[in-house]
Residue frames as qw, qx, qy, qz and C-alpha x, y, z in Angstrom:
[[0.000, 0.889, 0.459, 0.000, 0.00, 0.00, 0.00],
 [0.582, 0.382, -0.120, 0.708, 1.62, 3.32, -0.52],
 [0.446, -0.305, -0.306, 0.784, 2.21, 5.85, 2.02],
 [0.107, 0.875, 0.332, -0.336, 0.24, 9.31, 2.19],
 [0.124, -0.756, 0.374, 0.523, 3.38, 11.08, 0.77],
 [0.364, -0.096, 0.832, 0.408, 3.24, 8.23, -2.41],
 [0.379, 0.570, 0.729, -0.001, -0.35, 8.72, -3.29],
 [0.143, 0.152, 0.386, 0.898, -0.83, 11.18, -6.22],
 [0.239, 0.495, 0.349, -0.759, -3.27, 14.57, -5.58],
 [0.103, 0.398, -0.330, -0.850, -5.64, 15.92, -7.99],
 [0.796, 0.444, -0.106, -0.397, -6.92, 15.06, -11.27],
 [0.827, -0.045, 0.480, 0.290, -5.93, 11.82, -12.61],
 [0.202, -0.364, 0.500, 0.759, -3.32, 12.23, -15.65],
 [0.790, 0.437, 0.301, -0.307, -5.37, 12.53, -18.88],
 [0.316, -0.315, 0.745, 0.496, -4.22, 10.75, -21.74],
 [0.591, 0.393, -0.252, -0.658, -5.57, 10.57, -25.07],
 [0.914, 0.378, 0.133, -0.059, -6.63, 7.07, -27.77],
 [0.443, 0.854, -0.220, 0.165, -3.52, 8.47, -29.29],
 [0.265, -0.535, 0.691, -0.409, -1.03, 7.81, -26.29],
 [0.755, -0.261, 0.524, -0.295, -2.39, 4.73, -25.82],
 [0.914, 0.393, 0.079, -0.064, -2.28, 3.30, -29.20],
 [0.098, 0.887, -0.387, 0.231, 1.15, 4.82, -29.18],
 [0.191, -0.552, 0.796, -0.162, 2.58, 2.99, -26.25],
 [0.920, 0.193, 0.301, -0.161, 0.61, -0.31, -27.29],
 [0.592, 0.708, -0.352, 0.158, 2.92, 0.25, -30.65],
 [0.062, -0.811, 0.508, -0.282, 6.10, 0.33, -28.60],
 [0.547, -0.336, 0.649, -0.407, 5.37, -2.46, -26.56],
 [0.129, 0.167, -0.941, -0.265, 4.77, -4.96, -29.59],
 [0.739, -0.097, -0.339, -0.573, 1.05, -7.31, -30.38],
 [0.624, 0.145, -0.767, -0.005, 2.69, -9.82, -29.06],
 [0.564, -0.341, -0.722, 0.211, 0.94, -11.12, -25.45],
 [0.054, -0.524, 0.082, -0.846, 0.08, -7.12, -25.48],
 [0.227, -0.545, -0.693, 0.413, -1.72, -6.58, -21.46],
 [0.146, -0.802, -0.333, -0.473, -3.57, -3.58, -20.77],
 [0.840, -0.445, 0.018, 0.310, -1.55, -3.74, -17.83],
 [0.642, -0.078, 0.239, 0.724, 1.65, -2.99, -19.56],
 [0.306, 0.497, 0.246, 0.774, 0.38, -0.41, -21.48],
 [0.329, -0.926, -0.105, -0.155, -1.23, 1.43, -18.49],
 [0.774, -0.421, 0.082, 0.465, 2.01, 0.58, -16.64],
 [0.508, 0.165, 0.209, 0.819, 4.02, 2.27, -19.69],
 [0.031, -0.666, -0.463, -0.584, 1.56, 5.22, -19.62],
 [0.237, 0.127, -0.551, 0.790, 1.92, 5.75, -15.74],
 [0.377, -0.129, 0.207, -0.893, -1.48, 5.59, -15.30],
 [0.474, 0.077, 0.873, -0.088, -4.44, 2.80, -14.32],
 [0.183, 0.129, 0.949, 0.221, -6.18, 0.11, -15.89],
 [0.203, 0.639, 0.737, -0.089, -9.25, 1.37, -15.85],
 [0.048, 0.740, -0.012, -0.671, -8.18, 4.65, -17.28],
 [0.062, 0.273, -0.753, -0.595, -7.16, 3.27, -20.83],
 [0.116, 0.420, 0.898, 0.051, -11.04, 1.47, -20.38],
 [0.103, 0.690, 0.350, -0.625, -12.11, 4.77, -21.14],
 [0.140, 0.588, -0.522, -0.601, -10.69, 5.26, -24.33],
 [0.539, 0.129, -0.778, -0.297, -11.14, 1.77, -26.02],
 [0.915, -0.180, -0.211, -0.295, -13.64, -1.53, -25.22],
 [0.874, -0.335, 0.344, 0.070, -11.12, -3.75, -24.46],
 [0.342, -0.405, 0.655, 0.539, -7.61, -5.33, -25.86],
 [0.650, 0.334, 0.649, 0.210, -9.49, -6.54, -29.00],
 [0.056, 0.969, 0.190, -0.144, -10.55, -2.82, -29.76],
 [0.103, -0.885, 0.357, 0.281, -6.55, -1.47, -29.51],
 [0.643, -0.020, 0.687, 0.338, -5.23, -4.35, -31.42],
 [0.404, 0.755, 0.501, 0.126, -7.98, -3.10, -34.23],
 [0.171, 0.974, 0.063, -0.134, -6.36, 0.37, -33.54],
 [0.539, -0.475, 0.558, 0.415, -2.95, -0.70, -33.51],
 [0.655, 0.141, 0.557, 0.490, -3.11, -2.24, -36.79],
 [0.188, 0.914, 0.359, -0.022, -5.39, 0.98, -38.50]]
């Protein structure tokens, strides 16, 4: 659990489709996580479930 002095104030970071599809790219099709790409993005899972349905969805955008 992190510490008061770890936890981040504010608004949450915003990040665009763009960014995401972005670090998806980077990170390669291969056994891609939503996970990894929030991780690379610095921000949560459930924030990149705003932007796109699900992994099938950013594959689709990946290739596009």
């Amino acid at each position: 659990m992190a510490t008061p002095s770890q936890r981040r104030r504010g608004r949450p970071q915003r990040i665009s489709r763009d960014q995401i599809v972005t670090a998806a790219l980077e990170l390669g099709t291969e056994d891609l996580r939503m996970s990894e790409v929030a991780k690379a993005l610095d921000v949560g899972t459930a924030a990149l479930y705003n932007h796109v349905r699900d992994r099938d969805e950013l594959l689709a955008l990946m290739a596009a």
